[in-house]
N, C-alpha and C positions, 0 to 999 in steps of 0.2 A: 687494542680494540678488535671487536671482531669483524670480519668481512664482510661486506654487502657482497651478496651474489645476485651479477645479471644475467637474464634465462635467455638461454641460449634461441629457443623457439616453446612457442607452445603447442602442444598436444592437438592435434585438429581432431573438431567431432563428425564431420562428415557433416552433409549436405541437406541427409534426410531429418537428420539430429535437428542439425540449428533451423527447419523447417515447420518443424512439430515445435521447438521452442520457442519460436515465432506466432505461428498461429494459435496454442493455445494458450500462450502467455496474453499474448493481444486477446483473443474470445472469453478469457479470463477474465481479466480487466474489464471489458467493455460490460457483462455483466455484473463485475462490481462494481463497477460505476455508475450504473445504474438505478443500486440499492445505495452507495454512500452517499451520493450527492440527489440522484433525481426524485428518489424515493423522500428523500428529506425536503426536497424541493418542492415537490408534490404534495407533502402533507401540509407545508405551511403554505401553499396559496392557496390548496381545493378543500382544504380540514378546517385546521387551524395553526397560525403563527405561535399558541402559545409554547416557549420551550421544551413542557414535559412531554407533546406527544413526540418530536423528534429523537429526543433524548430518550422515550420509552423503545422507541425504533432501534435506534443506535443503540445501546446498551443491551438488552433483548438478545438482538442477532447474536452482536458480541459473546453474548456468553453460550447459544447456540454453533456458532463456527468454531470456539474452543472445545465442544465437547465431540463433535463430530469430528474435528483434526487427532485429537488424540485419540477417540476409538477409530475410524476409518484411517488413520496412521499408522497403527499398529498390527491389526487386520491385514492389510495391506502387505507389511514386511513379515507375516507368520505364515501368507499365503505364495510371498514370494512376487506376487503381479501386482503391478500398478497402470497396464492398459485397461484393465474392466475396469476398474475404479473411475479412472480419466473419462474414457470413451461415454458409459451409459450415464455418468454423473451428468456429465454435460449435455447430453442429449434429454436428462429429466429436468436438469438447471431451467435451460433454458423456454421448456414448455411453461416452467411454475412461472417463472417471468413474464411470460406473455400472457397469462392468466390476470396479471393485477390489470388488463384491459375493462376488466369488469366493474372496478370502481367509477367511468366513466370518463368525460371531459371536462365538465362542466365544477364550480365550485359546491361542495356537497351541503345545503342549510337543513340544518336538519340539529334540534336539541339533544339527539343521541351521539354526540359530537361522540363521546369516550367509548361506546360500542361501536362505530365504526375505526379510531384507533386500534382498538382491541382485534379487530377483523384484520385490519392491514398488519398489526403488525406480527399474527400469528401465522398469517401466509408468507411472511418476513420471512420468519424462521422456520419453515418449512422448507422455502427456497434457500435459504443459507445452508441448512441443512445438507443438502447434494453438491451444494457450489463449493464447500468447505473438504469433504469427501472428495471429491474429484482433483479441486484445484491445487487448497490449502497442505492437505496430506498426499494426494497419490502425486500430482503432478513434481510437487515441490519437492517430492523423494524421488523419483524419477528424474532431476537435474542433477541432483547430488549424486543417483547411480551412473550416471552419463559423463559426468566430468571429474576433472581433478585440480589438484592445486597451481597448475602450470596455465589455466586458462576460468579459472570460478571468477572471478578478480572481473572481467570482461566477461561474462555469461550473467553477470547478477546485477552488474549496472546496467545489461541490454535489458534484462528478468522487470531491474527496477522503473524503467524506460515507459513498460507497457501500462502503465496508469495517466502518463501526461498524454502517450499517443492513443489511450480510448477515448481520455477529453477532449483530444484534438480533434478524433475523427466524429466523435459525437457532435461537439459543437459545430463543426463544419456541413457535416453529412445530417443531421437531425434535430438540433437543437430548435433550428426553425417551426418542428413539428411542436414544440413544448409550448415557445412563445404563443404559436397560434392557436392552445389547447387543444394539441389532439395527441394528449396523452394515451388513450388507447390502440393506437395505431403505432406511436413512439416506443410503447412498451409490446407489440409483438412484434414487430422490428426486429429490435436489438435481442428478443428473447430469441425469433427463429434463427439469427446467425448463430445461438452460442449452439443453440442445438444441430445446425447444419456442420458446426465444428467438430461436434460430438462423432457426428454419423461418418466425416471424412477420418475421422483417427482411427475407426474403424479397421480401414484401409492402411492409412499411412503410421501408425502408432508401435511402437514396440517395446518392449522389455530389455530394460540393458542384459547382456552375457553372464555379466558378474550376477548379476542379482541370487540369492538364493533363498529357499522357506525358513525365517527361522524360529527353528523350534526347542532354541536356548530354556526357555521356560513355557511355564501356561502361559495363553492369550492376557489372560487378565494381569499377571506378572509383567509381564511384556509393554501391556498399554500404560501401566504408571512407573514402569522403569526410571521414566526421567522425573520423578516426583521424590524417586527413595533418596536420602542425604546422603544415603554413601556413594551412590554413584552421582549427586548434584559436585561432590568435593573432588570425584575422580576425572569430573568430566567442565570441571568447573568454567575454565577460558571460553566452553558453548555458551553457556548461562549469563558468562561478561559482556560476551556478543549482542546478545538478545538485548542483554538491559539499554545498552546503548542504543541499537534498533527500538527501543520501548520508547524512549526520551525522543527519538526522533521524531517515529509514528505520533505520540500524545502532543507534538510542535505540529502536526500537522493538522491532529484532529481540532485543534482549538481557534481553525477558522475556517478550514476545508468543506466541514456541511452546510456552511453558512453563506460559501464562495459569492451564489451567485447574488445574492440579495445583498452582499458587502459592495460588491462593483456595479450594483447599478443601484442602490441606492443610499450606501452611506461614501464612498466612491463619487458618487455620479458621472459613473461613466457608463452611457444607456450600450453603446456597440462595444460588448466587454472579447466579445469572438478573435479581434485586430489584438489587443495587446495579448492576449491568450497565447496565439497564436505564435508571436513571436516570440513569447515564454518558452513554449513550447521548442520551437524550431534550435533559440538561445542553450537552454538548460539541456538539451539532447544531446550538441554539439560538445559541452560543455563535460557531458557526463562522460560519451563514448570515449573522449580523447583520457579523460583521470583514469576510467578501466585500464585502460593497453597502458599506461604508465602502472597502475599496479602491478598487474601482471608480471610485468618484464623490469621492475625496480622494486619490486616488493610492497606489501601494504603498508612497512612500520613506516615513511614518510607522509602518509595519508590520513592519519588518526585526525590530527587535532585542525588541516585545514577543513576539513570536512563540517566539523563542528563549528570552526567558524565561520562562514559563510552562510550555514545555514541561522545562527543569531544575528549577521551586519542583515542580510535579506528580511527578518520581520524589523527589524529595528526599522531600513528605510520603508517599508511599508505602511508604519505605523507613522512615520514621521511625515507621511501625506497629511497626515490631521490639520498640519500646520502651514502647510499650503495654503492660498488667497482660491478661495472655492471655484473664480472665476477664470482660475488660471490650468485650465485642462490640460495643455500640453505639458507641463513639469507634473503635474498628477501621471502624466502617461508615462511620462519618462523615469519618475520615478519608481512609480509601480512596474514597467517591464523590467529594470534594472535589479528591484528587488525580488518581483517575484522572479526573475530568472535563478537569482542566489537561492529563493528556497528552495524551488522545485530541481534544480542544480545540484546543490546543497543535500537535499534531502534523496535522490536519488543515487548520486553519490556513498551516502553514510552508509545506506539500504545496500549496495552493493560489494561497499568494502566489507562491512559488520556478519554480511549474511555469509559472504564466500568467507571471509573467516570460521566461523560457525560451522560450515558444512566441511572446512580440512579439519576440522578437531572430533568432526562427527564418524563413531565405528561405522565399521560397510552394512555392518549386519542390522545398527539401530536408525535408517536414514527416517523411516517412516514413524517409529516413535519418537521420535525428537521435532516432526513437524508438529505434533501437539503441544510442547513446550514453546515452540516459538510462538503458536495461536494464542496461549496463555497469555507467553509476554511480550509480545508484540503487538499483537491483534488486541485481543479481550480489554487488556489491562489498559493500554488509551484510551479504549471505544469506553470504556466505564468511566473512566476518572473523565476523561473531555465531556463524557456526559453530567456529568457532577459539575465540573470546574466552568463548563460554557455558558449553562442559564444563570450562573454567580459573576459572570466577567459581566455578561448582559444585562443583568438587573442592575448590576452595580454602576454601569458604567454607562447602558442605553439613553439614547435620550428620545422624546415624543417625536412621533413624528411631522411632518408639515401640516400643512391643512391639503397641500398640491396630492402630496401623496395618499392621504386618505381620499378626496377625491378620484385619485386612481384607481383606487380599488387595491393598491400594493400593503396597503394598511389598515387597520381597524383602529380607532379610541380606544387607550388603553395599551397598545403594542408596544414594543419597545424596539428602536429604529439598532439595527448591530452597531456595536463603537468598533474604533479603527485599536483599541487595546485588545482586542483579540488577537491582533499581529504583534503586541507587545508581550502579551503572556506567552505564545510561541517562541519569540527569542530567548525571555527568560527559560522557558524549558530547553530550547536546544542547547543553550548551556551545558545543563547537564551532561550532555554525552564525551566534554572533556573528560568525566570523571574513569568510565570505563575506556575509554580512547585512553589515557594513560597506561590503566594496566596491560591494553593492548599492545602497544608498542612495545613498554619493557618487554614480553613477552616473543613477539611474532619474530624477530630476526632469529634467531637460533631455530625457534619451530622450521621457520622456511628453509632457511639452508639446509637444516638436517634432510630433510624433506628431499628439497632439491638433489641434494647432492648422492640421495638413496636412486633417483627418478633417472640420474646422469641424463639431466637436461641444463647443467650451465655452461657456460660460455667463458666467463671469466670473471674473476673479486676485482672489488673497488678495496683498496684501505682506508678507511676513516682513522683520518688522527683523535 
């Protein structure tokens, strides 16, 4: 059998590195988080609840951030730089963000329901537009120029990390502002930090050494390189990556835009911030420690726990259904327990899958291939969850109270989210045994060879 090699040490990136991967990963995040969850969250209490306009949102963008990843990806590695891309992206990001102030605080009555849809969601994609550019393509090529395979392992589950901690910091730092409607103030908020982010990378941002222009082909050759079949079969183990990252992502989008309205009201759990919380704090701890164990033991023992944990986490989530309604504390316990598995789980996968992906990625194509991953990663959830989510809900919603119409949380006619939304996430996460399979067979020979070109190990294990 062949040898397990463990690494002797990893690669340090320096100070300024992990600095800049910190802050714009987190101003990243906090700005998508604010179009995947609050934007959606915004339409269905100030709009309307009905499915299609979220789903118009959500899908929309989707196929907007795939288009601006693959051209501003490519652009990008043919110019050589990805600070101007980073830097002014996010400095424009974040102005269009704080723009959506203008829709107001108030909920919008008004029979032009589908013309105001149409309004939000074309400043949607406006803003996706530069958030995709900046983030999806320059930044995300700029980690892969910055590290190597001795330390991506622990750079992708820190990378994967910054989505639970812009929810945490949202929820803690501002969520209050949403509860009490004042959306407009909520949303230039969080737009002026990404643009304050934008203005310090200015200063602090750079260009890896390695990086160079390349001018392998034309632009336009260049931007669908990763499209042509001869190089999808050359280059094939990136593409296996992704799919599994797909399967993940689409477990997440099939309850994630819906979060907050599942925990406080088919949940009922009104102060959802407390188990969040400890989600949060759980699934972090949880993630950092499986990083430094890739790293330094390889990924091929990480494929298939990864995938599990993230289907037992919707399964107990789902399995609140059947909880005595009255019995809040086993709802808490089982929802932190579970959601810690997805968000665990799911961060996790994101970070094994992706630093895979980025050792099999050439030096010279890191920013063409961040449009491939937009496609399958991004795009291709945000669509099918769009599809798949108002069919889980129709099929499986049920009316809601007469309390909650009363509230004003409902209208006659609505349909209350079912707790199968956490079921059909498990069933999706399933799937990423499939490509977790050919990974494994795969990644040990890739990484030793690897390794042992880098003369960074330490010493073989034998496996019998």
């Amino acid at each position: 059998m062949e040898n397990d090699i463990i690494l002797k040490k990893s690669n340090k990136l320096g100070l300024k590195i992990w600095i800049c991967i910190v802050i714009f990963g987190l101003a990243g995040q906090l700005a998508w988080m604010v179009e995947n969850m609050y934007f959606s969250a915004f339409i269905q209490a100030n709009i309307t609840k009905e499915a299609w306009a979220t789903s118009a949102a959500v899908a929309s963008s989707a196929v907007v951030a795939a288009l601006a990843t693959i051209f501003g990806g490519a652009l990008s590695d043919r110019l050589g730089k990805r600070k101007l891309f980073v830097c002014i992206g996010y400095i424009i990001w974040g102005i269009i963000t704080a723009l959506f102030a203008v829709f107001g605080n108030d909920p919008i009555d008004t029979i032009n329901i589908t013309r105001i849809v149409v309004m939000f969601v074309i400043m949607d994609c406006v803003m996706t537009l530069f958030g995709s550019m900046s983030n999806d393509a320059a930044f995300s090529a700029w980690v892969t120029d910055v590290t190597d395979i001795t330390n991506r392992g622990f750079v992708d589950v820190i990378i994967s990390m910054m989505p639970i901690a812009s929810l945490m910091i949202i929820f803690v730092g501002f969520d209050g502002l949403t509860q009490s409607g004042q959306w407009s103030t909520f949303f230039i908020i969080l737009g002026s930090i990404t643009t304050f982010m934008g203005i310090l990378g200015l200063f602090l941002f750079k260009d890896s050494k390695n990086i160079v222009p390349d001018k392998s082909n034309s632009y336009l050759k260049n931007t669908f390189y990763g499209f042509i079949p001869e190089n999808i079969k050359n280059h094939k183990m990136i593409y296996i990556c992704l799919i599994a990252m797909m399967f993940s992502s689409l477990s997440l989008q099939m309850w994630q835009p819906y979060m907050i309205s599942l925990f406080q009201h088919t949940l009922g759990i009104a102060n959802y911030v407390i188990p969040i919380a400890l989600i949060v704090v759980l699934s972090a701890a949880l993630s950092v420690l499986g990083g430094k164990f890739m790293d330094k033991y390889g990924k091929t023992n990480f494929y298939y726990p990864v995938a599990a944990i993230g289907v037992i986490g919707g399964l107990l989530c789902y399995f609140i259904k059947f909880v005595n309604p009255d019995n809040t504390a086993l709802k808490m316990i089982i929802l932190i327990i579970g959601g810690t598995l997805i968000m665990g789980g799911s961060m996790m996968c994101s970070g094994l899958f992706f630093a895979s992906s980025r050792d099999h990625t050439p030096n010279d194509k890191a920013g063409c291939f961040q449009g491939i991953r937009m496609v399958i990663v991004i795009m291709t959830p945000m669509v099918l969850g769009s599809i798949l989510c108002p069919l889980v809900i129709n099929g499986f919603g049920t009316e809601p109270t007469l309390e909650m119409i009363a509230s004003g949380a409902y209208k006659v006619g609505d349909k209350v989210y079912p707790y199968e939304l956490f079921l059909f996430s498990a069933i999706v996460a399933a799937f990423v045994f499939i490509p977790g399979f050919i990974c494994k067979q795969k990644e040990k020979s890739f990484r030793n060879k690897k390794l042992m070109e880098m003369n960074v190990v330490e010493e073989t294990e034998i496996k019998e």
